[in-house]
C-alpha positions in Angstrom: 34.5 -63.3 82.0 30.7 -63.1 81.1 29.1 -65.9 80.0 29.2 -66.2 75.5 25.9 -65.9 73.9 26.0 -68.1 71.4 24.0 -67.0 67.8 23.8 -68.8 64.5 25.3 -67.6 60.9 26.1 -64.1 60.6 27.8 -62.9 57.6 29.9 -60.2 59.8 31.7 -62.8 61.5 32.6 -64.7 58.2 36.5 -63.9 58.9 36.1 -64.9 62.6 34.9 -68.4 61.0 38.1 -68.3 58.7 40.8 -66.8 61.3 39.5 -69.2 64.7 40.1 -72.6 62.4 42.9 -70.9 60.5 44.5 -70.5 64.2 44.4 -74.4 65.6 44.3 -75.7 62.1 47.9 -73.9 61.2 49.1 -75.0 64.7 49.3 -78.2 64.3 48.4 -79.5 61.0 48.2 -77.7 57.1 45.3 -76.5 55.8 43.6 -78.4 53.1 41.9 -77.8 50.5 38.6 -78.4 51.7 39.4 -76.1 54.9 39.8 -73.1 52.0 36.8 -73.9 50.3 34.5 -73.9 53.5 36.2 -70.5 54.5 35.4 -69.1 51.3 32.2 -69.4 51.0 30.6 -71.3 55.0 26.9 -70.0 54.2 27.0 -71.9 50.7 29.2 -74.7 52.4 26.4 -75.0 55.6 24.2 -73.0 55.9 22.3 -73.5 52.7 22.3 -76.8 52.4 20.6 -77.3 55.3 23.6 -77.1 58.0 24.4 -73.6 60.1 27.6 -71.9 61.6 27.2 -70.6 65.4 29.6 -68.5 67.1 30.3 -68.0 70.6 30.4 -64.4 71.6 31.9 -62.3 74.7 31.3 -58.5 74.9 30.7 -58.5 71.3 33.6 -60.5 70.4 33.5 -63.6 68.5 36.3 -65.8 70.9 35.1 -69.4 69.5 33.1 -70.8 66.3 32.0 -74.1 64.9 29.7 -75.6 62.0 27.0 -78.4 61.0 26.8 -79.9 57.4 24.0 -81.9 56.7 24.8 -84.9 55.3 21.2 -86.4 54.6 17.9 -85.8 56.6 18.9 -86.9 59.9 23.0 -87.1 59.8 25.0 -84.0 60.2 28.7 -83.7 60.8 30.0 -81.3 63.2 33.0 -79.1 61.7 35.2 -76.7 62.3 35.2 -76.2 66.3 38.0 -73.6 67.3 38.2 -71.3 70.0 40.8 -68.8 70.7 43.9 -69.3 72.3 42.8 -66.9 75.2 39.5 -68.1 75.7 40.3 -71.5 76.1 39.0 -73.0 79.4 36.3 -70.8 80.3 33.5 -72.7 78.8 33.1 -71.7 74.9 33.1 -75.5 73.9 31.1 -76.7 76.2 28.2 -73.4 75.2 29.2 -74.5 71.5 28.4 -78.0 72.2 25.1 -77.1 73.7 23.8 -75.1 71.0 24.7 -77.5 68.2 23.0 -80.2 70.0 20.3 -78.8 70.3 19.6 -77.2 66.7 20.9 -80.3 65.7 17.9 -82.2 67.7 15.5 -79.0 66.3 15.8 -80.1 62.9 15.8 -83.7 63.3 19.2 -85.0 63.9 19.3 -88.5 64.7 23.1 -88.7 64.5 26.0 -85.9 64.5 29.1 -87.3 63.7 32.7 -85.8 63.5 36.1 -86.4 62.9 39.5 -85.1 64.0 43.2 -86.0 65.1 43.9 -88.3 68.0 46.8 -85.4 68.7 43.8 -83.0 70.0 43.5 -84.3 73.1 41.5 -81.8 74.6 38.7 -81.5 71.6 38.2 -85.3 72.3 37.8 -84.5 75.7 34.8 -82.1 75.2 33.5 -84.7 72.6 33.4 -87.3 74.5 31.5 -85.0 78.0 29.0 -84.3 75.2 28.3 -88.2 74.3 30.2 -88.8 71.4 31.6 -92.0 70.6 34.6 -93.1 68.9 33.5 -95.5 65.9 36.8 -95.5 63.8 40.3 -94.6 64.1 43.4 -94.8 61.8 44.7 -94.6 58.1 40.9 -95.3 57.0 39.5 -92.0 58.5 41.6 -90.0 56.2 41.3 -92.1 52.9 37.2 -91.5 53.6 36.8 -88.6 54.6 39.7 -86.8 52.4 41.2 -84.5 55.2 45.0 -85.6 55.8 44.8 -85.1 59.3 41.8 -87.1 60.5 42.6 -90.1 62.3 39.5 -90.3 64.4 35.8 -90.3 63.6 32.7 -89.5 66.6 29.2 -89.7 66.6 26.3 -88.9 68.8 23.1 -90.5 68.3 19.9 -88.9 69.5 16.5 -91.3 69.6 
């Protein structure tokens, strides 16, 4: 398989946003409300407030996807990784990771943070190759951050 490209928001791949987190998110949890809102509308929801969308490519194919949300000038939480079913394995996180990282750096990111679901064993995996740490875990995650399903919160800090 060639190697993805990986490019920021693009309003053609909108549904590729919505159908790659629809796919893990369905699998194993429910979506929430706040997953429907961001699929709705992701330039409003990252893009212009200062956040951006990327999407990993093959051929011409959008195979994986994930967001940034800026949370004040230097904080941004990382949101919404998913990669297809058949591409998992061949490198789509790890080229995600990369790019994120770096715009996050770009536009002065001192700290990414993220959370997710102990259950996703191998997202925490690629977190953690990328430098993330965990910082909290349990019942608290969800009651602060609203989503059900989080159990586990990340962060990367950058000097």
């Amino acid at each position: 398989m060639p190697s993805p490209a990986v490019i920021t928001w693009d309003a053609r791949y909108r549904e590729d946003f919505a159908r790659l987190n629809r796919e893990w998110i369905e699998a194993h949890f429910r979506l929430e409300p706040a997953d429907l809102e961001s699929f709705a509308d992701p330039d409003g929801t990252f893009v212009a407030p200062g956040g951006e969308v990327f999407f990993a490519l093959v051929d011409g194919q959008v195979l994986g996807t994930c967001a940034l949300r800026r949370e004040t000038e230097d904080t941004f939480e990382l949101c919404k990784m998913a990669v297809a079913p058949e591409a998992r394995g061949l490198g789509l996180g790890h080229a995600l990771m990369q790019a994120v990282l770096q715009w996050a750096q770009a536009h002065g990111a001192r700290r990414v943070y993220l959370v997710s679901n102990t259950k996703l064993a191998p997202a925490l995996a690629l977190y953690r190759r990328h430098g993330f740490v965990t910082t909290r875990q349990g019942d608290a995650v969800s009651r602060d951050t609203g989503y059900d399903r989080a159990d586990i919160e990340m962060e990367r800090t950058f000097r």
